[in-house]
C-alpha positions as a Markdown table, in Angstrom:
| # | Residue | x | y | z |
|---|---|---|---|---|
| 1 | Unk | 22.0 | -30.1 | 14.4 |
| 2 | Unk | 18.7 | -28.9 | 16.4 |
| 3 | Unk | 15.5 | -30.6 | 15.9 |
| 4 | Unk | 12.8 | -27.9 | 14.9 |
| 5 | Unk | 9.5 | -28.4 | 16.0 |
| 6 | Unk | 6.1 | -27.3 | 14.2 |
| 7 | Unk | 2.8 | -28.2 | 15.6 |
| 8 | Unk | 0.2 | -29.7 | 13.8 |
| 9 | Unk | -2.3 | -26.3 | 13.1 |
| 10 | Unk | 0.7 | -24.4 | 11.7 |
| 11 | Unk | 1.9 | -27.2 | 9.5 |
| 12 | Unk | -1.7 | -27.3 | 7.8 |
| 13 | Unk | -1.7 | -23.6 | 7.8 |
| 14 | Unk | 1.8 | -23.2 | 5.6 |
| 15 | Unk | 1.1 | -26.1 | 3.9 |
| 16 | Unk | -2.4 | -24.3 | 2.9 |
| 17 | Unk | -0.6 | -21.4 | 1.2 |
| 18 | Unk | -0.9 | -20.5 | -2.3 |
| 19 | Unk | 3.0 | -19.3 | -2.5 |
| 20 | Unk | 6.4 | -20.6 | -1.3 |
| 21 | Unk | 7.1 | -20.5 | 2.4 |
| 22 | Unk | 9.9 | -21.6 | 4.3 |
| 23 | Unk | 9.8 | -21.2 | 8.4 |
| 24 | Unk | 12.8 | -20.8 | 10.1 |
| 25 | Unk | 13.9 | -21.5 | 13.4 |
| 26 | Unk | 15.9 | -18.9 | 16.0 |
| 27 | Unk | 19.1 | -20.9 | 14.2 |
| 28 | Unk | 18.2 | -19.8 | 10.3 |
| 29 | Unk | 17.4 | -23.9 | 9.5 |
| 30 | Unk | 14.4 | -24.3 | 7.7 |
| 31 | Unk | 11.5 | -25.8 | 10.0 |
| 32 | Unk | 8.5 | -26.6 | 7.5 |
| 33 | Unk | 8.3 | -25.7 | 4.3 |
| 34 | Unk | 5.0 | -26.3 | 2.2 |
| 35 | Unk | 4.2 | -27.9 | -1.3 |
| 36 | Unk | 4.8 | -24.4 | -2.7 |
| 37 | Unk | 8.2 | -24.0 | -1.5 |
| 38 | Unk | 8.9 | -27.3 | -2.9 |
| 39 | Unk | 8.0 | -27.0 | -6.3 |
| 40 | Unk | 10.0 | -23.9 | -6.3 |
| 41 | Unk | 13.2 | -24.6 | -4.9 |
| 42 | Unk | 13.4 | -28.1 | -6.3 |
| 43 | Unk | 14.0 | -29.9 | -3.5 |
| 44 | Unk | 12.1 | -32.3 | -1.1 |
| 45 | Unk | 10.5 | -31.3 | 2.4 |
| 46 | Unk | 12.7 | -34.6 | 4.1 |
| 47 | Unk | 15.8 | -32.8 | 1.7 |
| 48 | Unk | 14.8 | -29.5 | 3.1 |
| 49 | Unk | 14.2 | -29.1 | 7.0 |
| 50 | Unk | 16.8 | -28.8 | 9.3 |
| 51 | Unk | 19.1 | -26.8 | 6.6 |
| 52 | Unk | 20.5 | -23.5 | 6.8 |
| 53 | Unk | 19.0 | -21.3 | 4.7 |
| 54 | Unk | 21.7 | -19.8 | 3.4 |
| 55 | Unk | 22.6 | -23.4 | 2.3 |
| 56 | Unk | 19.5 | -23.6 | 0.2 |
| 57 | Unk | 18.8 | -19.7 | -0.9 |
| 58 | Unk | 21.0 | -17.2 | -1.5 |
| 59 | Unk | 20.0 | -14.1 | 0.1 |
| 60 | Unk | 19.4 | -10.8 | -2.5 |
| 61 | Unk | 22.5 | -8.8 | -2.1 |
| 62 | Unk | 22.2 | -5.2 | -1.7 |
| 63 | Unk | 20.8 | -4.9 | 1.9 |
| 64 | Unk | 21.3 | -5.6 | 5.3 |
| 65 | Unk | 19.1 | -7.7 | 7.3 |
| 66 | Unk | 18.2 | -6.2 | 10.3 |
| 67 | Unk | 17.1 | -8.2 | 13.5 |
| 68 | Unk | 13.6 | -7.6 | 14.5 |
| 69 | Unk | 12.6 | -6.1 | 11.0 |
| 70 | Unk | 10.5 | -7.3 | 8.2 |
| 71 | Unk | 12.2 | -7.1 | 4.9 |
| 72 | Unk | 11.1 | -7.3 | 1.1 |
| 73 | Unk | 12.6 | -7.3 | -2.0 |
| 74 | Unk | 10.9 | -6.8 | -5.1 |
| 75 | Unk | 11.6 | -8.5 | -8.6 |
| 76 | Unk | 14.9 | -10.1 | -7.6 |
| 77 | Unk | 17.1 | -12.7 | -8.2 |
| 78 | Unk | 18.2 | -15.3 | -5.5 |
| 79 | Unk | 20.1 | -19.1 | -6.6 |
| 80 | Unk | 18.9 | -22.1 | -5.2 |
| 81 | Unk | 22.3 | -24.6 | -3.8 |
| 82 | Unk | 21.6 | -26.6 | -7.1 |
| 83 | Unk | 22.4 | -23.9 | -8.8 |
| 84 | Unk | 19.0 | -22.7 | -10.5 |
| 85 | Unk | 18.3 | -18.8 | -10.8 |
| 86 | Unk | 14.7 | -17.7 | -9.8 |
| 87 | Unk | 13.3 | -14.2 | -10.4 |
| 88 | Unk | 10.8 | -13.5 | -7.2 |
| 89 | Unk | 9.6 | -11.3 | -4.8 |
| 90 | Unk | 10.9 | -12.4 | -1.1 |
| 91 | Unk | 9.2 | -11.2 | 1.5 |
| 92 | Unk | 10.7 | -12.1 | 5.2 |
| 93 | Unk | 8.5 | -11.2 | 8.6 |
| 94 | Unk | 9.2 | -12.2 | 12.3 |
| 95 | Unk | 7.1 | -14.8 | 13.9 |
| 96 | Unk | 4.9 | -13.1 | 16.5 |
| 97 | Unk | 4.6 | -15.8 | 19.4 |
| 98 | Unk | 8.2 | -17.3 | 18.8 |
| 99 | Unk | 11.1 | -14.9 | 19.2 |
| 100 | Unk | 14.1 | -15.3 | 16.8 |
| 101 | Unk | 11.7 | -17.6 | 14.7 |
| 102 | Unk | 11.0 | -16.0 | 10.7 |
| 103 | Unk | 9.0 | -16.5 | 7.7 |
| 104 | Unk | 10.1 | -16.1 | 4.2 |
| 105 | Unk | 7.4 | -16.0 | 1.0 |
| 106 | Unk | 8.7 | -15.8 | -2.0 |
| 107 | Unk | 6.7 | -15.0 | -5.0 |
| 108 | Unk | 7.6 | -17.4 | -8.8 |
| 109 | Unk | 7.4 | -14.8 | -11.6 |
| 110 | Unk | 8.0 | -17.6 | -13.8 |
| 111 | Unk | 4.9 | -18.7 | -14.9 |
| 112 | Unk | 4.0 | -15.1 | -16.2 |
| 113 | Unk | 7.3 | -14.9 | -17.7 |
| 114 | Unk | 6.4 | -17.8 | -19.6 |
| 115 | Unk | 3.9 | -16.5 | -21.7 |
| 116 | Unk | 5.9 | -13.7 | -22.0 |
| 117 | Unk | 6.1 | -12.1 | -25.4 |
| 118 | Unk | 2.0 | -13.5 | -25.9 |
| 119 | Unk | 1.1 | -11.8 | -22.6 |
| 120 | Unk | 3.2 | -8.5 | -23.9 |
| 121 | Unk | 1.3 | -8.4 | -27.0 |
| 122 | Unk | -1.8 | -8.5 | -25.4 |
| 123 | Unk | -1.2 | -6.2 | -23.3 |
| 124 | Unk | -0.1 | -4.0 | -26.1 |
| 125 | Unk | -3.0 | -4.5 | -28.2 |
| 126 | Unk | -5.1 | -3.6 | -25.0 |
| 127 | Unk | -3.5 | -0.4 | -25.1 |
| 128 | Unk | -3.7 | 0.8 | -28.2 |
| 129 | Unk | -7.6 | -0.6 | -28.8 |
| 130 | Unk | -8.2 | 1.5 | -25.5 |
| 131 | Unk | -6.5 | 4.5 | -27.0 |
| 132 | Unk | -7.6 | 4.7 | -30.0 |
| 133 | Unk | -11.4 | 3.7 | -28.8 |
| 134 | Unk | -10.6 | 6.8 | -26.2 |
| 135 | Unk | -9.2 | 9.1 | -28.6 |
| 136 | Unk | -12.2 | 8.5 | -31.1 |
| 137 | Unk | -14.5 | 9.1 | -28.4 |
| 138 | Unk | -13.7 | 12.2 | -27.1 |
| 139 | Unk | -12.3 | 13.9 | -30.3 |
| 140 | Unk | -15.5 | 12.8 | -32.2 |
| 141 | Unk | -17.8 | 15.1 | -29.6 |
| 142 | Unk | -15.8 | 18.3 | -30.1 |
| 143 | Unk | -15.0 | 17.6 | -33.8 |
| 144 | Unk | -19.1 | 17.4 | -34.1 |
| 145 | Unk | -19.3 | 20.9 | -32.2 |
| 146 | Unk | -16.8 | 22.6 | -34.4 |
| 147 | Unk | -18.7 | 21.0 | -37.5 |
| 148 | Unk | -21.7 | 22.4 | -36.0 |
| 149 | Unk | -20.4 | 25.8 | -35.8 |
| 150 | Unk | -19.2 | 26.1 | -39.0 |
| 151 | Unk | -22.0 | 25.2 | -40.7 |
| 152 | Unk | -23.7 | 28.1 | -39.2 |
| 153 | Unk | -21.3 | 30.6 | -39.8 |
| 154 | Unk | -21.8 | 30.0 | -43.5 |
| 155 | Unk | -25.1 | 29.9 | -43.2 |
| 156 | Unk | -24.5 | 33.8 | -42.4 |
| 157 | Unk | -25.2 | 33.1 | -38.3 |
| 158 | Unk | -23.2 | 35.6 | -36.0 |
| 159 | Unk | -19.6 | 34.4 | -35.7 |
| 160 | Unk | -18.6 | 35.6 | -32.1 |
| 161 | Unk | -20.3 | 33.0 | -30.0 |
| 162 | Unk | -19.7 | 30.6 | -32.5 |
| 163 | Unk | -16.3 | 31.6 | -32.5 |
| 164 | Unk | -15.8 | 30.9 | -29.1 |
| 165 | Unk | -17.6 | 28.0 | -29.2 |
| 166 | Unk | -14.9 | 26.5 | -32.0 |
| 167 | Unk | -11.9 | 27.5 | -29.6 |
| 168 | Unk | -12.8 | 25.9 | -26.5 |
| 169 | Unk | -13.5 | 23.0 | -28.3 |
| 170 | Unk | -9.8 | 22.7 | -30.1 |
| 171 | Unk | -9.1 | 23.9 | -26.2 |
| 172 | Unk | -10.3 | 20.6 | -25.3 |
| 173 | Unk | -8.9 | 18.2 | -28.2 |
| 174 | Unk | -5.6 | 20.3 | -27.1 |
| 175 | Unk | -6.0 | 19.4 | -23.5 |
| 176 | Unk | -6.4 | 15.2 | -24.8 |
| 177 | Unk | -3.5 | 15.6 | -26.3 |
| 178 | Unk | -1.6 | 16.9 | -23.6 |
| 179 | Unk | -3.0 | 14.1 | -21.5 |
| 180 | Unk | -1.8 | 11.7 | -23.8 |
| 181 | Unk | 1.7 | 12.8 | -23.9 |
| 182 | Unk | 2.4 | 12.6 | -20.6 |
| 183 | Unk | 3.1 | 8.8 | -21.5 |
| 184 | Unk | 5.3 | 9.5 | -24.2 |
| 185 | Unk | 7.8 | 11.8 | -22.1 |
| 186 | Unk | 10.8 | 9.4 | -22.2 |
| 187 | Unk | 13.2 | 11.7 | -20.6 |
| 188 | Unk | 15.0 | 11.2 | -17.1 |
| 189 | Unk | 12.8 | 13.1 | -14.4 |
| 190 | Unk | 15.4 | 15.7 | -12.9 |
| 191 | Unk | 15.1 | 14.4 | -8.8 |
| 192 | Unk | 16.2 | 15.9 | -6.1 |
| 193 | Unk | 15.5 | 16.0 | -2.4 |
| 194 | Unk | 12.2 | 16.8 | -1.1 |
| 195 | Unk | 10.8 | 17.9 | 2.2 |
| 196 | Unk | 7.0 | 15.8 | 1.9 |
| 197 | Unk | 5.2 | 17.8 | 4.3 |
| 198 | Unk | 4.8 | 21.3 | 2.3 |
| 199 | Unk | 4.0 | 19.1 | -0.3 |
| 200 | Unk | 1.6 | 17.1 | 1.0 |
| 201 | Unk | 0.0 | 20.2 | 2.6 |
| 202 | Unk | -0.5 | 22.0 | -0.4 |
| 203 | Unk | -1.8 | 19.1 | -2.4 |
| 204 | Unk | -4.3 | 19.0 | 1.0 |
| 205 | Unk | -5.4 | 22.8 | 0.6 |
| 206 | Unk | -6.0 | 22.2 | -3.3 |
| 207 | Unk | -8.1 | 19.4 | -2.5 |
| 208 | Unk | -10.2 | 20.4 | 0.0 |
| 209 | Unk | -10.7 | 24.0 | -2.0 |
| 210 | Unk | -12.4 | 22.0 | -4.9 |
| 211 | Unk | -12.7 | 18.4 | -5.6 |
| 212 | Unk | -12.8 | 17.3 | -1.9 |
| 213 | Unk | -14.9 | 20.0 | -1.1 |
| 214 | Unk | -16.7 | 18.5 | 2.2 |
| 215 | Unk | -14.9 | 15.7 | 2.8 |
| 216 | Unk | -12.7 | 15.0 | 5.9 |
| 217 | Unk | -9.0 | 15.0 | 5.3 |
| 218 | Unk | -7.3 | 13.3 | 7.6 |
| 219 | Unk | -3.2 | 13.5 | 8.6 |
| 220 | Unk | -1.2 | 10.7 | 10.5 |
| 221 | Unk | 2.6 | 11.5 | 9.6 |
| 222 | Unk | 6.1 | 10.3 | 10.9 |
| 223 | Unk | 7.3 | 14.0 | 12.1 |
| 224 | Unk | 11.2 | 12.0 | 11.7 |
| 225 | Unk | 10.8 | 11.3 | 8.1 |
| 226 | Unk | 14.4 | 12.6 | 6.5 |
| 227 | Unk | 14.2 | 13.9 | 3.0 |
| 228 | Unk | 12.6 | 12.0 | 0.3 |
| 229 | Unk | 14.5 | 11.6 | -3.3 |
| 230 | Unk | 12.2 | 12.5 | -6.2 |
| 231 | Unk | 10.6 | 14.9 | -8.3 |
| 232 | Unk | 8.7 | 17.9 | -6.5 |
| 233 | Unk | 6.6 | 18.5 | -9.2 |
| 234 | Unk | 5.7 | 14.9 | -10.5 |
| 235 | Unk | 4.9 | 13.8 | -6.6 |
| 236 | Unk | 2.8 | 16.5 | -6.3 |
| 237 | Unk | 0.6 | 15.8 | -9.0 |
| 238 | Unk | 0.6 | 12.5 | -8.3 |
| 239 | Unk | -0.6 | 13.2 | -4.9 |
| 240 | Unk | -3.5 | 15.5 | -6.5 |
| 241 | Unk | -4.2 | 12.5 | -8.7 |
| 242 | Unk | -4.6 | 10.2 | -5.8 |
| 243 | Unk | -6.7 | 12.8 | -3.8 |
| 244 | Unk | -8.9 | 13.1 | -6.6 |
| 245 | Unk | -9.2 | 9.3 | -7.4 |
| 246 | Unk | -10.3 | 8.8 | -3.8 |
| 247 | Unk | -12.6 | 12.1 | -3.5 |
| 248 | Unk | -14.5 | 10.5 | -6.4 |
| 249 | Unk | -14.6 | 6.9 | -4.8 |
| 250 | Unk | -16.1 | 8.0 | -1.4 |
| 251 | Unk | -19.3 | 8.7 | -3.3 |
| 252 | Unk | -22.1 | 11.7 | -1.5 |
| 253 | Unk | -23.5 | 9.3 | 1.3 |
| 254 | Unk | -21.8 | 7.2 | 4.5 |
| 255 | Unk | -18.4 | 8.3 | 6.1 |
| 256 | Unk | -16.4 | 10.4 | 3.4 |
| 257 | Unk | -13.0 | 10.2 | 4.9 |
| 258 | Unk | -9.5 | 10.2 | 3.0 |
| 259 | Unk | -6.6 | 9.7 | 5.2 |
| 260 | Unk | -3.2 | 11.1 | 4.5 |
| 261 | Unk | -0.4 | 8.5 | 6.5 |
| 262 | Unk | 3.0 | 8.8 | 6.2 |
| 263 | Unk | 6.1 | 6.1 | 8.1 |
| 264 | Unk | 9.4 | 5.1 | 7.6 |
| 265 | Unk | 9.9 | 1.5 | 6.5 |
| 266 | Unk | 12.8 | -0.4 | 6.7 |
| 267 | Unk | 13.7 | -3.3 | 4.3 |
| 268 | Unk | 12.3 | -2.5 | 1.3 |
| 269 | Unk | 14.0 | -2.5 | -2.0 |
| 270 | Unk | 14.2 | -2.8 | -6.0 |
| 271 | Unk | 16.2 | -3.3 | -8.8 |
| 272 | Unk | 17.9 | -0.1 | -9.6 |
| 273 | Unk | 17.1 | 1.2 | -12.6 |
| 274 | Unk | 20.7 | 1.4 | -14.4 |
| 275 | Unk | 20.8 | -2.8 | -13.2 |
| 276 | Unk | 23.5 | -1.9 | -10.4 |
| 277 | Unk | 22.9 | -3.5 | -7.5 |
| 278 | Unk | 19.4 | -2.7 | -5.0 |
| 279 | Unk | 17.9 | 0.6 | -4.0 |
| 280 | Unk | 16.2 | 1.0 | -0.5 |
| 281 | Unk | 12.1 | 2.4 | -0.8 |
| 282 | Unk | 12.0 | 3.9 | 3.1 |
| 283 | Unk | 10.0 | 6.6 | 2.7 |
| 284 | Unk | 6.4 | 5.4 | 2.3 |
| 285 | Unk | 3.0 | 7.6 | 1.5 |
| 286 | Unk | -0.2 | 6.3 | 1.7 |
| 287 | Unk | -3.4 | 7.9 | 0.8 |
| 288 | Unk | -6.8 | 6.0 | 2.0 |
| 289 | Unk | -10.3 | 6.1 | 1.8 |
| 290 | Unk | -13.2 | 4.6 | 3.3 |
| 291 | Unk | -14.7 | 3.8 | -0.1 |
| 292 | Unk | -15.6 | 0.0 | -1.2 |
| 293 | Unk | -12.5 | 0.0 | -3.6 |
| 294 | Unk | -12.0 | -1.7 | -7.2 |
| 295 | Unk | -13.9 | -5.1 | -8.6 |
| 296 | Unk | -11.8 | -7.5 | -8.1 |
| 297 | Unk | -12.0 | -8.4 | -11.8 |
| 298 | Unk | -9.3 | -5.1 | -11.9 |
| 299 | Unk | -7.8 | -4.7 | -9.3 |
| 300 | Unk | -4.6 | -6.0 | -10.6 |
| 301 | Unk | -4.5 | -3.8 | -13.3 |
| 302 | Unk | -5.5 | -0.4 | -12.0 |
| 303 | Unk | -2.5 | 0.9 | -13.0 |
| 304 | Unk | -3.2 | 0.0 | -17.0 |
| 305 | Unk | -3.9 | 2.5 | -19.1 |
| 306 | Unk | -7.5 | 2.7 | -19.9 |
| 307 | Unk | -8.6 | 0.5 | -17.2 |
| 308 | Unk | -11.3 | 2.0 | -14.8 |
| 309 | Unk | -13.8 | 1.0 | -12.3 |
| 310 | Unk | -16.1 | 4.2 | -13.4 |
| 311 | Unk | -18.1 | 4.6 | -16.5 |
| 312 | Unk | -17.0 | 7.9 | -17.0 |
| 313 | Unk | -12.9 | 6.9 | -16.3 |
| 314 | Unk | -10.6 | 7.5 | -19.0 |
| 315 | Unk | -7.8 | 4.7 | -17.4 |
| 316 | Unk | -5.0 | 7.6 | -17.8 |
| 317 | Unk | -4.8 | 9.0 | -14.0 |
| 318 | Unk | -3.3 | 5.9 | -12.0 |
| 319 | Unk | -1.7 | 4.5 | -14.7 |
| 320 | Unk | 0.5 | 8.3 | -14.9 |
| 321 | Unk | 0.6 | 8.1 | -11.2 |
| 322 | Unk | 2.6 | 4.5 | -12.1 |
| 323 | Unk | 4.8 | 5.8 | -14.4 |
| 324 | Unk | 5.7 | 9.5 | -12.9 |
| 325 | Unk | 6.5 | 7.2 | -9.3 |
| 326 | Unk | 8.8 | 4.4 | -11.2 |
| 327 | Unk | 10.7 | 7.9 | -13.0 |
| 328 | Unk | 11.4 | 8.6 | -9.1 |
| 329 | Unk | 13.0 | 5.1 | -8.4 |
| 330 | Unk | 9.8 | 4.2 | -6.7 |
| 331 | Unk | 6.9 | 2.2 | -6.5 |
| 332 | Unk | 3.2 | 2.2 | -5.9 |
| 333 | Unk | 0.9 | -0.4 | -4.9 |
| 334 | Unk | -2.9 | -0.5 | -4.2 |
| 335 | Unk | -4.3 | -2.8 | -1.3 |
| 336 | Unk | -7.7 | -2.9 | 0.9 |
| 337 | Unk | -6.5 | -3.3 | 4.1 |
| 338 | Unk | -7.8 | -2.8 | 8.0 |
| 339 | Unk | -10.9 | -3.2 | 9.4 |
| 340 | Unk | -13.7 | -2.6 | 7.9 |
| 341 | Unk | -11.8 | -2.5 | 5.1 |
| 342 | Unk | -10.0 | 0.6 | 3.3 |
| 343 | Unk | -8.4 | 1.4 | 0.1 |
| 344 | Unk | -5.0 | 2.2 | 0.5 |
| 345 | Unk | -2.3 | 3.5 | -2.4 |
| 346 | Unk | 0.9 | 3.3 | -1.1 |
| 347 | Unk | 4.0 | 5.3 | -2.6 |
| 348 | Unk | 7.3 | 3.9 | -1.6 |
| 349 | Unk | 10.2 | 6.4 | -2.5 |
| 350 | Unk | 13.7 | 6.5 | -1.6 |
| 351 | Unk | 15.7 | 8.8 | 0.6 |
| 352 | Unk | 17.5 | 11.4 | -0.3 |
| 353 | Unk | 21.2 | 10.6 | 0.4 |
């Protein structure tokens, strides 16, 4: 068996980490792992270095690995060699500076599982607090005009204004409505394939012909990407929602900038959604802006209803943008990322076969 070696900075380093890591040598046996990985595997650091790892873990099934590529696989299930189940997400990356040599994170989702059915109930109550505070908001204010109006018709006031007045206020309780029901659409989405670049050109033109009116729109695409799998329709109003989200973020002063980036990334996967076996996410989307990006009291729940970082925020936009992408197959994910720092949602969709 080879003796794996880890110097002194990088065993505090991994031992400093807030999640499970194991560090493999150029011969898969573990080299360090820290307190983390430990706890979650069940097994001692003596028990565990200088093992194979596909003595200790078993690796999700459903995907290749592929030398010289990163890899991640999202809300899976791997068994430990004493037999115990864990639901994680795994995420595997090369070692820069030592060739052959990996990391692997993996993410417990045990201790939110845990609280479970507590957590889902609050959650739930959120939800419908937020909607029914919403809905009382913004039908009370149209409700009030209508009131209003009718008041002064019977008061013998001219009725055609007033008239008008009383339909584009239902208009508007209509329009909430719709809004609304966009959630409750429980139907399969119809997906198909889907050449992204007409798509994201047109969602570019609408943009920049209203709310993004002055602001610079940048592209950086993959000209190789093959054909995503999706909906045309959904996708492209969740680009417009995305657009619109980061139009409003860049504010009127400093560098108003949204970039449009497309790439092809390999090793990405889910759960597929009828529970047979993994589906690959290659085809990734990002939209980014130069804005300052959510509070961190939020950030992980941007994608709630009813949760906003503006005053004037209804919650509904990313959390639609959530569900129309995971009626794709997909995901989407929201990170600050580079430097200075940048907001950056990122669709992941699969191909079209």
């Amino acid at each position: 068996m080879t003796t794996t070696h880890v110097s002194p900075s990088d065993a505090e380093l991994i031992a400093a980490l807030p999640v499970a890591m194991l560090l493999l040598d150029g011969e898969e046996r573990i080299a360090q792992v820290n307190a983390e990985g430990e706890a979650l595997l069940n097994l001692s650091q003596r028990a565990l270095v200088g093992q194979r790892l596909a003595d200790v873990l078993t690796w999700p099934g459903g995907a290749p690995r592929r030398e010289g590529h990163a890899a991640a696989f999202f809300d899976t299930t791997v068994t430990t060699a004493r037999g115990l189940a864990l639901r994680v997400d795994l995420v595997e990356a090369e070692v820069p500076d030592r060739p052959g040599w990996r990391v692997v994170t993996l993410h417990h989702a045990a201790p939110s599982r845990r609280l479970g059915q507590s957590n889902d109930r609050a959650a739930a109550a959120r939800s419908a607090v937020g909607a029914a505070a919403m809905l009382a908001h913004e039908i009370k204010n149209p409700l009030s005009s209508i009131r209003g109006a009718a008041q002064l018709i019977a008061s013998g006031a001219s009725a055609g204004e007033l008239c008008s007045l009383v339909v584009k206020e239902v208009d508007r309780i209509v329009a909430l409505i719709d809004r609304m029901e966009d959630f409750t659409d429980t139907r399969p989405r119809e997906t198909g394939p889907i050449n992204i670049y007409p798509l994201l050109a047109h969602a570019r033109d609408v943009a920049l012909a209203g709310f993004a009116r002055g602001i610079a729109i940048e592209e950086r695409y993959d000209p190789s990407l093959p054909l995503a799998l999706g909906n045309h329709d959904a996708l492209l109003q969740v680009m417009l929602n995305l657009l619109k989200n980061a139009a409003a973020a860049l504010g009127e002063i400093g560098e108003r900038r949204i970039t449009l980036h497309t790439a092809y990334r390999h090793g990405i996967t889910v759960a597929a959604r009828d529970g047979a076996g993994r589906v690959a996410l290659p085809i990734e989307i990002c939209v980014i802006d130069t804005g300052p990006g959510a509070p961190d009291d939020i950030a992980e729940h941007l994608f709630d209803p009813f949760v906003s970082s503006r005053p004037e925020g209804k919650g509904l936009g990313l959390a639609l943008v959530d569900k129309l992408i995971r009626d794709m197959g997909g995901i989407v994910q929201y990170s600050r990322e580079g430097t200075p720092n940048a907001t950056v949602f990122r669709i992941l969709l699969p191909r079209a076969a």
